[in-house]
ZAMARGU-4260 file (C-alpha; in steps of 0.2 Angstrom, whole numbers, plus 5000, padded with zeros to 4 digits):
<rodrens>
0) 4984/5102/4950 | 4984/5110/4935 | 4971/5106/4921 | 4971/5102/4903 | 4958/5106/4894
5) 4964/5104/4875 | 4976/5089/4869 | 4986/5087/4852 | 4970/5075/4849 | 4952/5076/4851
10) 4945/5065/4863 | 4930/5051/4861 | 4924/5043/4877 | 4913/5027/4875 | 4904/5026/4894
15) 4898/5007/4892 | 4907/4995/4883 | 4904/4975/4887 | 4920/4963/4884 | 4916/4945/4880
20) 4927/4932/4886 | 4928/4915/4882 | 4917/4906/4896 | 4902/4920/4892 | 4907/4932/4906
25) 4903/4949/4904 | 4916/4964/4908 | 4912/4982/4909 | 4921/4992/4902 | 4924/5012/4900
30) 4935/5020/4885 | 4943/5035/4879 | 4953/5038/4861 | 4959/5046/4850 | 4944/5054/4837
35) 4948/5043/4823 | 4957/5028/4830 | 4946/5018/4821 | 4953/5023/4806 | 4972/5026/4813
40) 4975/5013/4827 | 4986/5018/4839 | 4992/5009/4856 | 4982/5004/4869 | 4984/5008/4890
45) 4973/4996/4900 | 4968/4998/4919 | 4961/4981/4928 | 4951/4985/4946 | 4939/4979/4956
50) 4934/4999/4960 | 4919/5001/4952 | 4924/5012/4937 | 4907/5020/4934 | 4905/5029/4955
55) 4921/5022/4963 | 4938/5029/4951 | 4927/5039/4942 | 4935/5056/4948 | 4952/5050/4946
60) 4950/5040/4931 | 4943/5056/4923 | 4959/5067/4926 | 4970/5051/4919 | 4964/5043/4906
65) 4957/5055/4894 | 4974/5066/4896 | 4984/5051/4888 | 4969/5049/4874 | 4972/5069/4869
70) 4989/5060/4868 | 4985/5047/4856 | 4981/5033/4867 | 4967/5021/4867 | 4961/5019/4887
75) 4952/5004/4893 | 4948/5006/4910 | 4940/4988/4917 | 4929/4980/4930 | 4934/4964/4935
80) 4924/4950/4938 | 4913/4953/4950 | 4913/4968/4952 | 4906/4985/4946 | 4894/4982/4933
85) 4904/4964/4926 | 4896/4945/4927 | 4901/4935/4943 | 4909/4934/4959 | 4923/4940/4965
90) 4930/4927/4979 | 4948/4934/4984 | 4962/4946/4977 | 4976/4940/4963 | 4966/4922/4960
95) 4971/4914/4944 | 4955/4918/4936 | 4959/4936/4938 | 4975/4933/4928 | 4968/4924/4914
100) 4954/4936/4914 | 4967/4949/4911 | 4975/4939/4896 | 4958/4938/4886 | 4957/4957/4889
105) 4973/4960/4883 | 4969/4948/4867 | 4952/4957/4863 | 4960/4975/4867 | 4972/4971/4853
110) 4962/4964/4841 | 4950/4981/4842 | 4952/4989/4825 | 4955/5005/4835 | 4972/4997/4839
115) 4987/4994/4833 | 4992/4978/4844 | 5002/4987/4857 | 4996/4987/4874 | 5002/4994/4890
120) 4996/4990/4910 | 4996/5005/4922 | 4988/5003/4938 | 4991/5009/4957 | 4989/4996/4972
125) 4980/4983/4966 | 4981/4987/4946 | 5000/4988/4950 | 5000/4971/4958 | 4991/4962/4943
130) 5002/4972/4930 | 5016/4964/4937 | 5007/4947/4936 | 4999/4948/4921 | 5017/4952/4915
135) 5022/4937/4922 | 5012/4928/4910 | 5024/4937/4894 | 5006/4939/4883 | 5012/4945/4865
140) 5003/4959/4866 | 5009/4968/4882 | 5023/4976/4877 | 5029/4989/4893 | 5018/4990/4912
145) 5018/5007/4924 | 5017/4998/4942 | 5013/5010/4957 | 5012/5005/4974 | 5013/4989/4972
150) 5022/4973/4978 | 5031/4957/4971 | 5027/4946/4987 | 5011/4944/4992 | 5017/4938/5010
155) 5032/4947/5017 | 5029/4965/5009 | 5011/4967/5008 | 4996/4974/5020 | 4995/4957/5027
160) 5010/4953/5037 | 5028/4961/5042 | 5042/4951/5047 | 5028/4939/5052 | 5019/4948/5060
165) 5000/4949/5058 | 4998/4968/5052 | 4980/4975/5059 | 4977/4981/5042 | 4976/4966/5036
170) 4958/4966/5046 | 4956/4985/5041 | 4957/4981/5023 | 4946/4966/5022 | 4935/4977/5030
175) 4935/4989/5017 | 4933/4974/5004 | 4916/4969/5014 | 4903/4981/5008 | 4913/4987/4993
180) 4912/4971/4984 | 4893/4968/4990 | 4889/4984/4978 | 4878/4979/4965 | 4878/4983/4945
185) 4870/4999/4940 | 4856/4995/4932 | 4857/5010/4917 | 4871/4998/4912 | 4869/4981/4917
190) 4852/4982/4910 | 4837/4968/4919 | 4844/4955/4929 | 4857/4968/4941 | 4844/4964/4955
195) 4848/4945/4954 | 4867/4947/4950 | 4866/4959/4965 | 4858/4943/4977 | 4872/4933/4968
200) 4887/4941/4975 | 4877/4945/4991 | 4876/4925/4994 | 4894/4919/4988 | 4903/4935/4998
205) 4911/4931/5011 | 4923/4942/5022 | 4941/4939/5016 | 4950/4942/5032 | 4945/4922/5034
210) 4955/4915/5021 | 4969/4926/5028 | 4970/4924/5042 | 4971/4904/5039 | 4987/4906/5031
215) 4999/4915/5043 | 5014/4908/5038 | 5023/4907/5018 | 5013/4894/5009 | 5007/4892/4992
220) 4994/4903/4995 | 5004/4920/4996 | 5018/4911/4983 | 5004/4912/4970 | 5004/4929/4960
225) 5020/4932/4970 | 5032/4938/4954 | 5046/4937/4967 | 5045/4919/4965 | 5049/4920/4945
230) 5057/4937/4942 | 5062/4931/4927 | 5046/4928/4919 | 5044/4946/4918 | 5050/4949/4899
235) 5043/4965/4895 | 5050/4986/4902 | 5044/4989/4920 | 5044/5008/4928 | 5040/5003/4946
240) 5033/5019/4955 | 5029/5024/4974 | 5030/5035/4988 | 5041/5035/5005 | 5025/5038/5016
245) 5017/5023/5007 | 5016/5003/5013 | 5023/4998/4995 | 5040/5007/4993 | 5050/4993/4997
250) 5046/4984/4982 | 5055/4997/4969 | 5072/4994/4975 | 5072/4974/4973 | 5062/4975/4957
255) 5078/4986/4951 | 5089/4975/4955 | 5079/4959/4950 | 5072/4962/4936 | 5082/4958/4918
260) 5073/4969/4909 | 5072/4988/4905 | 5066/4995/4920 | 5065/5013/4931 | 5060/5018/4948
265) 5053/5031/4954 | 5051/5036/4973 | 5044/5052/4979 | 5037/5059/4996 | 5018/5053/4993
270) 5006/5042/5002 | 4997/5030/4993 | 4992/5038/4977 | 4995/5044/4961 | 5011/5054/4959
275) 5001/5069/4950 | 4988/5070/4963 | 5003/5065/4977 | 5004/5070/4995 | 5014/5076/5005
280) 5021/5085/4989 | 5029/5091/4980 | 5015/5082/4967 | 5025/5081/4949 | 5017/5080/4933
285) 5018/5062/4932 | 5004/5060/4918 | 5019/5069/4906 | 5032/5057/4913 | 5023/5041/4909
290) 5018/5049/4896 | 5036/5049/4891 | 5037/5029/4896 | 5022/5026/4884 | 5029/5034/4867
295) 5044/5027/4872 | 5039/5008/4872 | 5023/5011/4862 | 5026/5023/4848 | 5046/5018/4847
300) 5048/5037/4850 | 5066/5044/4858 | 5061/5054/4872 | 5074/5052/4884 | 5066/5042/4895
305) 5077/5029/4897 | 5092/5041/4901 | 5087/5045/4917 | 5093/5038/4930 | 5087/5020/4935
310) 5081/5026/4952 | 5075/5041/4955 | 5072/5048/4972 | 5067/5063/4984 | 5079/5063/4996
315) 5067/5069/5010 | 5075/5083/5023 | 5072/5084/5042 | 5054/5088/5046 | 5046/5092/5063
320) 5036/5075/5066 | 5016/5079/5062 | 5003/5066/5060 | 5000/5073/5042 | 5012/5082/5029
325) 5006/5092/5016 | 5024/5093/5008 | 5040/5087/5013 | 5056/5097/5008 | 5068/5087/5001
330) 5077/5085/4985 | 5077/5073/4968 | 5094/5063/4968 | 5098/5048/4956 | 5108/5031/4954
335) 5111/5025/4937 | 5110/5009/4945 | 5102/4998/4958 | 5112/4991/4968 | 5123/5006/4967
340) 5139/5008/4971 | 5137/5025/4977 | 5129/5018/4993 | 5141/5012/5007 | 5136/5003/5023
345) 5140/5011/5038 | 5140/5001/5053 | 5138/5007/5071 | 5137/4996/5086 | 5123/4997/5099
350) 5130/5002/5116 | 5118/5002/5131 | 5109/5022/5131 | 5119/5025/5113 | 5124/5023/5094
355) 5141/5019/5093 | 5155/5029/5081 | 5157/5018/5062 | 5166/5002/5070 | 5169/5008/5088
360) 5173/4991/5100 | 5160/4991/5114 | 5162/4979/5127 | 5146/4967/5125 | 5132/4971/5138
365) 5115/4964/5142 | 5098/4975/5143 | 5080/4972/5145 | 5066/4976/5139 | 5047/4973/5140
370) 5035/4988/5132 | 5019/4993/5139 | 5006/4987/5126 | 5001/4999/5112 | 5018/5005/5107
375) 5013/5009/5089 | 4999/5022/5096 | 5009/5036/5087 | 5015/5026/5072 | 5000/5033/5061
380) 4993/5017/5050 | 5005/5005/5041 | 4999/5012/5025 | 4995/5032/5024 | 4982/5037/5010
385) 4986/5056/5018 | 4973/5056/5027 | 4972/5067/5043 | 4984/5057/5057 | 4987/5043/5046
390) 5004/5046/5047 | 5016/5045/5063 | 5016/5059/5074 | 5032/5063/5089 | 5038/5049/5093
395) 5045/5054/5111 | 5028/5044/5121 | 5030/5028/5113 | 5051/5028/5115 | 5047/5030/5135
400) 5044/5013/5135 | 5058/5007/5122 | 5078/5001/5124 | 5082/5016/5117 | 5099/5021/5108
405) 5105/5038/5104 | 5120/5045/5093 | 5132/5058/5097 | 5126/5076/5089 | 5129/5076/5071
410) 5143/5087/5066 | 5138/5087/5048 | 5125/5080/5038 | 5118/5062/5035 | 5110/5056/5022
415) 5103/5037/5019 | 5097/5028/5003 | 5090/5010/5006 | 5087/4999/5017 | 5092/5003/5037
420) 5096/4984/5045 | 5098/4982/5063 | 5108/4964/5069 | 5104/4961/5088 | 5108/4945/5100
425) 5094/4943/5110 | 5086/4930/5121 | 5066/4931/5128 | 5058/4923/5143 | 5042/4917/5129
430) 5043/4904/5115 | 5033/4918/5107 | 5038/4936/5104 | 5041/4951/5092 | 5051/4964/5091
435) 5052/4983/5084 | 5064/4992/5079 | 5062/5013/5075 | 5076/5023/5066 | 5071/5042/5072
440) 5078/5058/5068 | 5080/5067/5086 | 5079/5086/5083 | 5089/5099/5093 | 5070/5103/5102
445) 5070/5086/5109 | 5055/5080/5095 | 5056/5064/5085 | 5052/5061/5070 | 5051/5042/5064
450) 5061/5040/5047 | 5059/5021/5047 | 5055/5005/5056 | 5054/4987/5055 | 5045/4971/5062
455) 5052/4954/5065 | 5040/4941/5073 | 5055/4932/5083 | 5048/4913/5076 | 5050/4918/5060
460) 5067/4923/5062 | 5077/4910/5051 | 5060/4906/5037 | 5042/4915/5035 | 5038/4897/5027
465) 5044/4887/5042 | 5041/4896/5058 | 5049/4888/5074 | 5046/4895/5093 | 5060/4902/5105
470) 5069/4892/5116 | 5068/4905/5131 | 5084/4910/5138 | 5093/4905/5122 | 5102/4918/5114
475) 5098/4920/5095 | 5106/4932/5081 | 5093/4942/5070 | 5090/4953/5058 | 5078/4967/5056
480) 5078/4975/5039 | 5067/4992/5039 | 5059/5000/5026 | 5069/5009/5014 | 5069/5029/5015
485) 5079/5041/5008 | 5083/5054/5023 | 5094/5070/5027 | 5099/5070/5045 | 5104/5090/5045
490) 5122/5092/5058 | 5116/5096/5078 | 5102/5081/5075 | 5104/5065/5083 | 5100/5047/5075
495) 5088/5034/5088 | 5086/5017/5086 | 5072/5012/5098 | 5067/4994/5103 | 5051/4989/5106
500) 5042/4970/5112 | 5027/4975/5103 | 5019/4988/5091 | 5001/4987/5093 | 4989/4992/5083
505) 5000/4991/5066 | 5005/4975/5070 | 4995/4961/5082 | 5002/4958/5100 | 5010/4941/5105
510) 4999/4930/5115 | 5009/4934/5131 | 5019/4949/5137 | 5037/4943/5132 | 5054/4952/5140
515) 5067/4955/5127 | 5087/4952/5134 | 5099/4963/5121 | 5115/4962/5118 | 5126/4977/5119
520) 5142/4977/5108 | 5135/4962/5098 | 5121/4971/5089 | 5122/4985/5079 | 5116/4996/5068
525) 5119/4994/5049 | 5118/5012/5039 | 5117/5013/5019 | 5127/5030/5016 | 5126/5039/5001
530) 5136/5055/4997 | 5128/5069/4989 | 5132/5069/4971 | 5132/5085/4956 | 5123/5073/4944
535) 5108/5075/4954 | 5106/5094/4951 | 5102/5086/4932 | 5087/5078/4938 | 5069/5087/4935
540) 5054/5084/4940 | 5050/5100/4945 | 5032/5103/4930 | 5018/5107/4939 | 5005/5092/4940
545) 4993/5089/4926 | 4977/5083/4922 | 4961/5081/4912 | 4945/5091/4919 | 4939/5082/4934
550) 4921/5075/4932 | 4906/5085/4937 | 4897/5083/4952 | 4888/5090/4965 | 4893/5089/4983
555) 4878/5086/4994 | 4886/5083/5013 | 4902/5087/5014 | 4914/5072/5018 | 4923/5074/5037
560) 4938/5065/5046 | 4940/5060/5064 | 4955/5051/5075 | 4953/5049/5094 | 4964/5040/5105
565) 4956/5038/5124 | 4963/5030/5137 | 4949/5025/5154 | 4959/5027/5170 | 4946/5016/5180
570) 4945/5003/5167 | 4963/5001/5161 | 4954/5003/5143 | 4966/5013/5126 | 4955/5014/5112
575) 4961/5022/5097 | 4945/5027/5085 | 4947/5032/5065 | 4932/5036/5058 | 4931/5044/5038
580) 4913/5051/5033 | 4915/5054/5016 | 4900/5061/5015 | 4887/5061/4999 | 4891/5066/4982
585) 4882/5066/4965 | 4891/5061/4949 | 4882/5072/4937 | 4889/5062/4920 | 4875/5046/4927
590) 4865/5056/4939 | 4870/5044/4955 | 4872/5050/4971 | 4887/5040/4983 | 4887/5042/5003
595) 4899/5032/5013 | 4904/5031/5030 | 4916/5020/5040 | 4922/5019/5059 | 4935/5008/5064
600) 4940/5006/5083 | 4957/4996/5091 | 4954/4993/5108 | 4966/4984/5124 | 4966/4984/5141
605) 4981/4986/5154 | 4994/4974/5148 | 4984/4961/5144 | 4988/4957/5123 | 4972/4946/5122
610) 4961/4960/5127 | 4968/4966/5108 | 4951/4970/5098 | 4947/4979/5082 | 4931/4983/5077
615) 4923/4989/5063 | 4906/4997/5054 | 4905/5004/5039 | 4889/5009/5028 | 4890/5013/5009
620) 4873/5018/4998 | 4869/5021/4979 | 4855/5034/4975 | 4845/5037/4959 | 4826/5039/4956
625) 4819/5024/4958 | 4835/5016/4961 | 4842/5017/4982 | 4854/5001/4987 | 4861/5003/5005
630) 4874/4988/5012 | 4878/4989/5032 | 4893/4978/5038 | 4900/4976/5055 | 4915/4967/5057
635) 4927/4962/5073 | 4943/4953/5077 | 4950/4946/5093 | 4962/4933/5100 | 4967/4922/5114
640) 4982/4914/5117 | 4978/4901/5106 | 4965/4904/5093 | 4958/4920/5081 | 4940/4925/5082
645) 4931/4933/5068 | 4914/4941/5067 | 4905/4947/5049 | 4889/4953/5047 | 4882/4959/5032
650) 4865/4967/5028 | 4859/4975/5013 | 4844/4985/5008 | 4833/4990/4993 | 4825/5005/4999
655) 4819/5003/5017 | 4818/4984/5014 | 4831/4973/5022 | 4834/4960/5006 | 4851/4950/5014
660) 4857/4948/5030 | 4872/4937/5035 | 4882/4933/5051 | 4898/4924/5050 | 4908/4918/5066
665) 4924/4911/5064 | 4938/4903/5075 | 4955/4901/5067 | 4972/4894/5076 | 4986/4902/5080
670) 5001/4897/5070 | 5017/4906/5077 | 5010/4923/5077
</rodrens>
């Protein structure tokens, strides 16, 4: 990335500033403007986490934040409740305290007299899920959100579940919620008392994959903070923004198309991050392109935002399948609308070994199939970070135990922007089953690379709200949406569609093996087409990244990354271990010093899907002089056929001195899962 070291407007940064709300909470807050805002207001961008701004977004808040300031905004970068150094408890993500919290930040951001009374949201993952909420809420003062991989329902398109089905990173990022939110205050902030808001939070955590877990169907749970459920309540311009290798890309197409406001969407190559620090690249210089947003909506400047196309997209050519991408070649293309009606669908009928021609008649057929458990071994994780081998590697392992369909040789090329669906009669020998379904690009070496997939837990097949069991035998009609992509299938590749009965560990096996009976000739493969078009040579995105100086520190152990997958011929035993030491690092600016390590391990046995385990251990410490928090967790999740098992444990340390330690063991039904 490229770095900016002067702006059109000197920069002051406030480190610590406390934000009173109404029932004497505390927020912490950090800020950058404008030298003489006080004097000249100008607009506000605020960004609401539960990250620890001080040592958790402090590098990347550093590059962001202060580059829109030399831009003439005031930036307000937030702990939430409970969090960081702010008063309180945080007890779960996207509660209605949260929101409200929001609104009284957005009131008192307003009524600063450094500014002018327009306020903007920007946030990624979970600061993109509470800009669209708070959104929802239409305060006065918000006049325009940037929302980056992030959702508009909480239950069918989150971390939590797909198509039903219970997503292991649902575990995985509870787990990751564990020790981050038992973190104390700094005290060179928080002042006396951290040590007993510290004890606080230890005493009223508890491990969040509980609650979850005890809402495995649509409920009022994952309907509240869901803007799905009230598009409309949205009044105020939205750019929605992700990447194809993210979890969260799906949400940019229907927010496009259901939102009644002023609205753009942007969709590059990236994982889950911010576009001008994005991988696989090509990064762009995002910061100038929201940039563009912000004086647009903000400053009631004319900057051409809002002539671009409504979805922007890179259009992502073949690449050789690799567990992790530095860059993807591909291309920017546009649609000045979404739906667009440059997008046909193509459909292709499933005939047994093959994808058939658009609309051949095949004579209907019946195959079966029943996958060796652990079919998502090479699916990389549900949501890539672009980390090493978080992303899906050759494919060609996992389709040796799939119903596996293949198209003739391309004689020219392919390309695909949406939504792939697959439609298949089927019957199963269980009440309770799942299914896969893999769209791969086969390459002339025989490699496979996966371009998209979808889930569908087969009780959830006509409601997520209202789940019913299979009557075995029965045939049923379905439909499998996968996730969005835009793709280049170059001529001499082959399409695949490969059909799996599980896809463990992204998603949690059924409670018994169950054998799926397709239907040739009646299921098929539904294609959104889209011809290459000249207007796309008018889109460019192609500035170099930029950024405000990343802050100082010093690096004490370097950070390191391990992924193992093992399989024990004596004992039956596939274990797939992920472990990320990020090492230890000082942040010179407040003279701490972070470490952190984690280790996560998915384990099964045979074909047994209730020998399914995760497991997990992480330790996180905060270093000063005179100042040295450590917290331990360990964490577990298994099932049998007819209940969940949780384990939490939580210690933490001052020093060498153990000052917390809790176990928690819970059992939770299976509902339909």
């Amino acid at each position: 990335m490229e770095i900016v070291e002067s702006f059109p407007h000197a920069v002051r940064e406030i480190e610590h500033e406390w934000i009173p709300l109404a029932d004497g909470t505390r927020l912490a807050a950090r800020l950058w403007m404008p030298e003489g805002a006080a004097a000249a207001p100008v607009p506000a961008i605020l960004e609401f986490l539960p990250y620890r701004r001080r040592d958790g977004t402090r590098l990347r808040d550093d590059q962001t934040h202060p580059y829109y300031a030399g831009h003439g905004y005031a930036c307000v970068r937030v702990d939430m409740r409970g969090t960081g150094d702010s008063d309180g408890v945080l007890d779960d993500e996207y509660l209605p305290q949260e929101q409200a919290d929001g609104l009284e930040v957005l009131s008192w951001i307003a009524a600063q007299p450094w500014c002018d009374g327009k306020v903007g949201i920007i946030g990624i993952s979970w600061g993109g899920f509470n800009g669209l909420q708070i959104a929802a809420h239409a305060p006065e003062e918000l006049k325009a959100i940037v929302t980056i991989c992030s959702t508009d329902d909480r239950y069918a398109d989150d971390i939590h579940y797909m198509g039903g089905c219970l997503l292991a990173d649902n575990f995985a990022w509870a787990n990751v919620m564990f020790p981050r939110n038992a973190k104390p205050p700094d005290p060179n902030t928080f002042g006396e008392g951290w040590r007993e808001a510290w004890l606080e939070r230890l005493e009223n955590e508890r491990f969040w994959l509980e609650p979850w877990l005890e809402h495995q169907r649509r409920d009022a749970y994952w309907a509240h903070a869901s803007v799905c459920e009230d598009i409309g309540a949205i009044r105020c311009p939205v750019f929605a923004v992700g990447g194809w290798a993210d979890g969260y890309s799906n949400a940019i197409p229907r927010l496009l198309a259901d939102l009644q406001v002023p609205r753009l969407g942007l969709i590059g190559p990236w994982a889950h991050r911010y576009p001008h620090l994005g991988v696989p690249g090509p990064a762009i210089d995002f910061l100038g392109e929201s940039l563009r947003w912000w004086d647009h909506w903000l400053k009631g400047r004319d900057t051409g935002i809002m002539d671009e196309p409504q979805l922007r997209a890179w259009m992502q050519d073949s690449a050789a399948p690799a567990t992790h991408h530095e860059e993807r070649p591909g291309r920017w293309v546009g649609e000045p609308s979404w739906p667009s009606e440059h997008v046909r669908e193509e459909r292709r009928p499933l005939a047994p070994g093959r994808i058939g021609a658009p609309d051949e008649a095949v004579e209907p057929s019946s195959l079966r199939v029943l996958s060796p458990l652990g079919s998502g071994l090479d699916a990389g994780d549900w949501c890539s970070y672009a980390n090493p081998g978080d992303q899906p590697g050759d494919q060609r392992r996992s389709d040796g135990g799939a119903l596996v369909f293949d198209s003739e040789v391309l004689e020219a090329p392919l390309e695909l922007l949406g939504a792939p669906v697959v439609e298949l009669t089927l019957s199963s020998d269980e009440p309770q089953a799942q299914v896969a379904v893999r769209l791969s690009d086969v390459r002339p070496d025989g490699s496979v690379t996966r371009v998209s997939y979808g889930l569908l837990n087969l009780s959830h097949r006509e409601s997520h709200a209202d789940p019913t069991p299979l009557e075995p035998g029965r045939a049923y009609r379905v439909r499998v949406q996968l996730n969005d992509v835009a793709q280049r299938f170059p001529a001499g590749h082959r399409l695949r569609i490969a059909i799996t009965t599980d896809y463990w560990p992204i998603a949690w096996p059924s409670p018994r093996p169950a054998t799926l009976e397709v239907t040739a000739g009646e299921s098929a493969l539904m294609l959104p087409v889209r011809e290459p078009r000249a207007e796309d040579e008018r889109i460019h995105l192609d500035e170099p990244a930029r950024g405000a100086p990343p802050t100082p520190r010093t690096v004490l152990t370097s950070p390191s990354q391990r992924r193992r997958l093992e399989f024990d011929q004596l004992s039956g035993e596939t274990s797939l271990e992920v472990e990320a030491d990020a090492g230890s690092a000082r942040l010179d600016a407040i003279d701490v010093v972070v470490t952190s390590h984690n280790r996560i391990r998915y384990v099964h046995r045979g074909e047994d899907p209730t020998s399914a385990r995760v497991e997990a251990w992480d330790e996180v410490r905060l270093q000063r002089d005179g100042w040295d928090v450590r917290i331990r967790t360990h964490t577990s999740l298994h099932a049998d056929a007819d209940h969940f098992y949780t384990h939490a444990r939580l210690e933490a340390f001052e020093g060498e001195r153990r000052v917390f330690d809790r176990t928690s063991d819970r059992s939770v039904p299976r509902d339909h899962v």
